[in-house]
N, C-alpha and C positions, 0 to 999 in steps of 0.2 A: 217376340213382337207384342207392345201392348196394344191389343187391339182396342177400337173404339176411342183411342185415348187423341183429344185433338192437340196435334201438333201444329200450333198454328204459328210455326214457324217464316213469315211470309214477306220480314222485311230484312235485310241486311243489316247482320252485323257489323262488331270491327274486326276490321281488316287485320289476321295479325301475324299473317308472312305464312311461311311453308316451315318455320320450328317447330309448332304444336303448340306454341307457348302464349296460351291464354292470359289474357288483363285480367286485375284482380279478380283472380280465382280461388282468392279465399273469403270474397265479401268482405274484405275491410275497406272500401274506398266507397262513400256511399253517393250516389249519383246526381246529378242536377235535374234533370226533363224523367230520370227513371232511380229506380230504389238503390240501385247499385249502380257503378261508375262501369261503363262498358259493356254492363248486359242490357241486352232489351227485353221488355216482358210483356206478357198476352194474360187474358183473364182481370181477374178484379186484383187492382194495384194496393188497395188496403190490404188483402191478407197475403202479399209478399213485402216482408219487413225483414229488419232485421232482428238475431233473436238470439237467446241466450248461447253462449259458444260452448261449446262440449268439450273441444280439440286441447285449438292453438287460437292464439290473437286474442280479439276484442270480440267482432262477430261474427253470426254465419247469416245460413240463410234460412228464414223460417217461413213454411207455409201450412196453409189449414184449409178446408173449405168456405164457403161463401152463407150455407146456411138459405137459403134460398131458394133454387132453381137444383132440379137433380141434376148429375153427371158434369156441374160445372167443373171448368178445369182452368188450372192457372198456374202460370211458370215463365223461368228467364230461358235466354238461348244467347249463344254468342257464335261468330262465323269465322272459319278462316276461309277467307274470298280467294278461290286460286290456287287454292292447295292441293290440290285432290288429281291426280292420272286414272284413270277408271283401274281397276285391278289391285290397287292396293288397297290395306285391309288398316283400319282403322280401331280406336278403340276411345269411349268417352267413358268417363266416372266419375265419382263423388263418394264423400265419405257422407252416408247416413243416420240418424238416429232420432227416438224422441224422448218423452220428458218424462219420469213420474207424477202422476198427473193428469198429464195431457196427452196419454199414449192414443194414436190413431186407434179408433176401434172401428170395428164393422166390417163394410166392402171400401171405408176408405183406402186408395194406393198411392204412393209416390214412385217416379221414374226417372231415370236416367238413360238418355237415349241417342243413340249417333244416327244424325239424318245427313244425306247427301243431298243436294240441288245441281240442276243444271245450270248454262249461263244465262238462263231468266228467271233464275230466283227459284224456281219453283222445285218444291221437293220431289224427289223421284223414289226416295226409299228408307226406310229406318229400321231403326231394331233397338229395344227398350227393356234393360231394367229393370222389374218391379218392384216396387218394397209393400207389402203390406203386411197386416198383423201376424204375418204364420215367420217372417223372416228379419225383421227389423227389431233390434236391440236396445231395450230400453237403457236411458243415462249412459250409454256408449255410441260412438260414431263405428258403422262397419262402413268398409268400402264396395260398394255397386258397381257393376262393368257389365258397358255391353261392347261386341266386336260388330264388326258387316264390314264387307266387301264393295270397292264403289265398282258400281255398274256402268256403261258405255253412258257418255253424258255426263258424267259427274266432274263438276270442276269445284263446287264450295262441301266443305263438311263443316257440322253445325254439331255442340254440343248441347241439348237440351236438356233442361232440369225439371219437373213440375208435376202438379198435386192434383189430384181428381178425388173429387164427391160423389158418386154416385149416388147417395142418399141423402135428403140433406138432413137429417136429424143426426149420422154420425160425427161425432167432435174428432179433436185429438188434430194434434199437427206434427210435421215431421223438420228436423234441421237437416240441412245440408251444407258440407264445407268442402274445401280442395276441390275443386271441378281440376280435371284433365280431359286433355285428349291429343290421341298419341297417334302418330303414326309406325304400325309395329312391323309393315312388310309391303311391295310391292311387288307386282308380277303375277297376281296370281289369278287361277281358271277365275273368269267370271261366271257365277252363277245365273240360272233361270230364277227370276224372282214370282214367286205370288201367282203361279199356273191358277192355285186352286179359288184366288180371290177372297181367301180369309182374312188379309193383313190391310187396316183401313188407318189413313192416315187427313186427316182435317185439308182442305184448298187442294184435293185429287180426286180425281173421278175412281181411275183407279192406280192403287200404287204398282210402283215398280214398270209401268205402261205410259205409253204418251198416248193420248186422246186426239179425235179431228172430230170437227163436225158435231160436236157437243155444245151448241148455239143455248139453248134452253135455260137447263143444260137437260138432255136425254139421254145419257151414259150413267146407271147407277150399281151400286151393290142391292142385292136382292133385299137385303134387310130393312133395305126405304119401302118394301111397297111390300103385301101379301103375298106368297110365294109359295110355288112348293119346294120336296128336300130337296137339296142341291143332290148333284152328282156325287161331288165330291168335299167333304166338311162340313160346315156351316153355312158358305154364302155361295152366291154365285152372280152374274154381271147383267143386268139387262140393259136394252138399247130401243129406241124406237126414233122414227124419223122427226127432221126438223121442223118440218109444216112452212118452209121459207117459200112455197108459192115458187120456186125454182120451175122454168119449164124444163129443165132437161131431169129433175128427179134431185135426192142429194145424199151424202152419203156419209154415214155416223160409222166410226170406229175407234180400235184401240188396237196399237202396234207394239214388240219389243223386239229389240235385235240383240245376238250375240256374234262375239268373232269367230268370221269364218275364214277357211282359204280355198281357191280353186282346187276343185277336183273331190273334193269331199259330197257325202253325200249328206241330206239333210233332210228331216221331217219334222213338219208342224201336225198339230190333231189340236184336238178339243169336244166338249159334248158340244151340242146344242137341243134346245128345248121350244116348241112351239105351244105357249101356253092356251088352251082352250077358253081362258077368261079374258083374254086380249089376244086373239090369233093373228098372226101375220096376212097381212093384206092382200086380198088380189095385187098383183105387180112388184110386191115387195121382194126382194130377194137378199139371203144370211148369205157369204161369201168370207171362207175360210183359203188365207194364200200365204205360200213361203214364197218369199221376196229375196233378191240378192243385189247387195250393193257396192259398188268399189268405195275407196276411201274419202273420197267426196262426195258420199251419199248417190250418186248416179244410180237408177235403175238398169242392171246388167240383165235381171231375169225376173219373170214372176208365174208361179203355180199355183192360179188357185181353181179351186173347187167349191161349189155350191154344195150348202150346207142345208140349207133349208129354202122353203117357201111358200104360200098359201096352200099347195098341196100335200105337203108335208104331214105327217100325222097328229094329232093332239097330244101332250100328256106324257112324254115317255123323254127319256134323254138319249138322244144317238149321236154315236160315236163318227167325226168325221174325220178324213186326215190328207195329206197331200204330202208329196218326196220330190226330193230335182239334186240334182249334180249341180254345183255351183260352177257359174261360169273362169274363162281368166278375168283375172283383176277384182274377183270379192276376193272384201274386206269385211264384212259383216253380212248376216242370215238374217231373216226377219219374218215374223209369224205375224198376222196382219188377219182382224176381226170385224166384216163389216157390215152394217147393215143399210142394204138401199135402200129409200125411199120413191117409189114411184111417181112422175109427178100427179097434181091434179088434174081428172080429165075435163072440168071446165077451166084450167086454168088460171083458179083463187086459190088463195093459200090460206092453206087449216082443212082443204077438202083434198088431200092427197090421202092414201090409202092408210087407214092406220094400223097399230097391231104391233105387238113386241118380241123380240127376239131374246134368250136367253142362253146365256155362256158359259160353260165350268169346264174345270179340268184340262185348262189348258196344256200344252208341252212343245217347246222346240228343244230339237235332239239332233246330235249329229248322229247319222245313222241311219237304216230305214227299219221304219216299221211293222213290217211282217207283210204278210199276204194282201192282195185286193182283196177287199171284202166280196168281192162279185164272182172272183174265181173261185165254184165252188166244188171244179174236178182237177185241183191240182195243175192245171199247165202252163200255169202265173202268165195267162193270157186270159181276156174279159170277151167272151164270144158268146153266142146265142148256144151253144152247147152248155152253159152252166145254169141255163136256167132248169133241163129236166135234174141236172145234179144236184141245183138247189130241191129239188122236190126230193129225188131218193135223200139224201143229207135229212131232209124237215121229219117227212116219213119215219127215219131211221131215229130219231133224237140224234141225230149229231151235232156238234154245240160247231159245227161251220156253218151250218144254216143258221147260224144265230147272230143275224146279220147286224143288228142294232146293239149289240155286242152288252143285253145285261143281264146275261148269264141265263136265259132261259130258249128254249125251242116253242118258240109261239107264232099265230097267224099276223102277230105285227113285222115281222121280221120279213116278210113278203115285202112290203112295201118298205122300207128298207135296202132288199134287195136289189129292187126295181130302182130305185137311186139311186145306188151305186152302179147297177150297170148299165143309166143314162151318161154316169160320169166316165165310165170307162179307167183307163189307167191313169186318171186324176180323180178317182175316187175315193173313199175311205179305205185304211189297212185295218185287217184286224188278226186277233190272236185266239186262238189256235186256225 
């Protein structure tokens, strides 16, 4: 996945059946309203030209940075509207190269990347390609490929091509020819996408998630705002209310589902984090649920569990999780991240409680998770008996009292405890 790289894939291409078979997909047809005949392009339209051929034919495609503005980014993309059954596995490409000369240098990249959309256009997920100076062949065209899997939703895939600056003092530009995109398989497991929220894609809150209640918009990657380390990689998702003046409160999330069938067992988790530089608001409450839905989306079942809330600790990441047996008639699991906003108590809006909630590490699994975190004498029941257990366990260093599960026997872990066994057997699992 290129991260950070914008895909601003955002308006429909052409339409060109369920073959794979791409319009001029060698850059020889050159366009009227755009540079090429059939693609559309995003970024600055001067430095997508046409440009000395490497290959075959007359042209390809050339691009460079803008010189100007860091991290600009610019490229074509073309769509097949319709083509796509979620489960099958996709592949885009192009043959790359540049020029003696004009070899990319620096942290310039170029990419090639297969994005899926749902049926409003909008991207649900990609996976990209990269070429820069450590793997791209001077005065020769190599061939670039990336695969993905389309996810539940996916009805268009998109071939995307395109050049990112991040500095702008570095020159050098790269050709591109032969775009493909293929379809190589269908049927297969769909994956969990982007649990840990490192893979950022342009016109999404967050990728591989559909977002509600993101009015503002108040659903980001941590990397928009001062942060601490994530859980887990590099990023991680924060959220905070709408301020709509709403009297009944309102409510900010991000959901993904995968296929399920009755009778299976299932679990969602995730951290969550209550940051001390924006704390979550008197009334505010984090709300971590596995959901179950027949194949019309109907609500069959839902598990959630309270993740956090203004009493919730400062500073620390804890692990929460919730399990359910799916009812008859799911069709799909779904892990559902929310955060309510309380309303205002005079009833103006922008005076509702503020304060942000923070995400990582998310996971849906079929399967369950391990132990209540609360049962801490073994008899996979949540009873006022575990809490002297939790004392002998804390006493003892046993890493079962180590209820916030980050690998340490400490006095946060009490509180911790006490949360999970207000939640009972819809409270967090953990391991060991």
């Amino acid at each position: 996945m290129l991260t950070r790289t914008a895909l601003f894939a955002i308006a429909a291409g052409a339409a060109c059946g369920t073959n794979a078979q791409l319009l001029n997909p060698d850059f020889e047809t050159p366009g009227v309203t755009t540079t090429f005949a059939n693609w559309d392009q995003y970024g600055d339209p001067a430095i997508i030209q046409p440009g000395f051929e490497l290959f075959n034919g007359i042209n390809g495609l050339k691009m460079f940075g803008n010189f100007f503005e860091p991290f600009n980014t610019q490229g074509v993309f073309q769509t097949l509207t319709g083509a796509v059954t979620p489960g099958e596995e996709w592949e885009a490409a192009a043959l790359v190269g540049d020029l003696t000369g004009d070899e990319i240098v620096g942290s310039n990249i170029g990419f090639v990347a297969v994005v899926f959309r749902d049926s409003s256009g909008t991207n649900l997920v990609d996976r990209a390609a990269e070429i820069n100076v450590s793997n791209v062949v001077t005065d020769q065209l190599t061939r670039f490929a990336e695969t993905l899997v389309a996810p539940l939703g996916a009805v268009d895939v998109q071939v995307n091509i395109g050049f990112q600056q991040p500095v702008i003092t570095d020159g050098g530009a790269l050709h591109y020819d032969d775009a493909e995109l293929n379809n190589l398989s269908s049927g297969n497991d769909i994956p969990f996408y982007n649990g840990s929220f490192e893979e950022i894609i342009f016109g999404r809150a967050v990728e591989g998630w559909f977002d509600f209640g993101n009015s503002i918009p108040n659903i980001f990657t941590a990397e928009d705002f001062t942060s601490p380390p994530a859980s887990d990689g590099d990023q991680s998702v924060l959220m905070f209310g709408q301020f709509n003046g709403d009297p009944a409160g309102n409510d900010t999330g991000i959901f993904q589902a995968l296929p399920a069938a009755p009778g299976e067992s299932w679990t969602a988790s995730v951290d969550v984090y209550n940051d001390s530089t924006d704390p979550i608001g008197v009334g505010n409450v984090a709300t971590l649920s596995l959901v179950f839905r027949d194949a019309g989306g109907n609500l069959l079942g839902d598990n959630p569990v309270q993740a956090a809330d203004s009493s919730t600790g400062f500073d620390a990441w804890m692990p929460v999780s919730t399990s359910g047996t799916a009812p008859a008639g799911t069709a799909t699991a779904e892990i559902v991240l929310v955060y309510s906003q309380a309303p205002a108590p005079d009833g103006i809006a922008g005076n509702e409680p503020a304060g942000i909630v923070r995400w990582d590490n998310a996971m849906l699994m079929q399967g369950s998770a391990g132990r209540f975190c609360a049962d801490q004498n073994g008899d996979d029941l949540v009873t006022p008996a575990d809490f002297n257990a939790w004392i002998l366990n804390f006493n003892m260093g046993d890493l079962r009292a180590d209820t916030n599960q980050n690998g340490l026997v400490e006095p946060g872990d009490f509180n911790a405890w006490i949360l999970a066994f207000n939640q009972g057997t819809n409270g967090p699992t953990c391991t060991p």
